[in-house]
N, C-alpha and C positions, 0 to 999 in steps of 0.2 A: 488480439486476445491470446492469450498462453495458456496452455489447458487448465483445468476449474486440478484443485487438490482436492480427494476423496482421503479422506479418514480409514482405515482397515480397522481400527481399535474403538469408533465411536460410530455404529449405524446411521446412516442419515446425515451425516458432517460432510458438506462440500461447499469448497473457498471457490469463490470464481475470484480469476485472478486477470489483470492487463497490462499491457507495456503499453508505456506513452513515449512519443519521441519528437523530439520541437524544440523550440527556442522559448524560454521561460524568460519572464520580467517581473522579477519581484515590486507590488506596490505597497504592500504590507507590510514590513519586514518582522514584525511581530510575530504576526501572522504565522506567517513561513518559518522562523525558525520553532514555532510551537510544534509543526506539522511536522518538522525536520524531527524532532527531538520526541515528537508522542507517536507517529502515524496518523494514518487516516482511515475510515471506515468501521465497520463491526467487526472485523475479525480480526485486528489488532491484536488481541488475546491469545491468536494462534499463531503468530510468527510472523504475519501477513497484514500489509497497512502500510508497508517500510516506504519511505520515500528515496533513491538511490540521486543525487544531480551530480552529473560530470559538467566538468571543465570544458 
């Protein structure tokens, strides 16, 4: 887990945030590039949701 982000500007706003690390198998591909292209989760709206995959 990576520390949670607190807001300074908005009382009460805190992102919890994770890193994931593994070997991914796309069965989707639909799917996946929706996820690639929108995020994931509820705080997408904050900067946060982003999906990063390396090579």
């Amino acid at each position: 887990m990576l520390p949670p982000l607190v807001s300074t500007a908005k009382k009460g706003l805190k992102v919890v945030r994770a890193e994931v690390r593994g070997q991914l198998t796309v069965t989707d591909p639909v799917t996946f590039a929706h996820t690639l292209t929108e995020g994931l989760g509820k705080a997408r709206s904050y900067g946060v949701g982003l999906v990063l995959v390396r090579k």
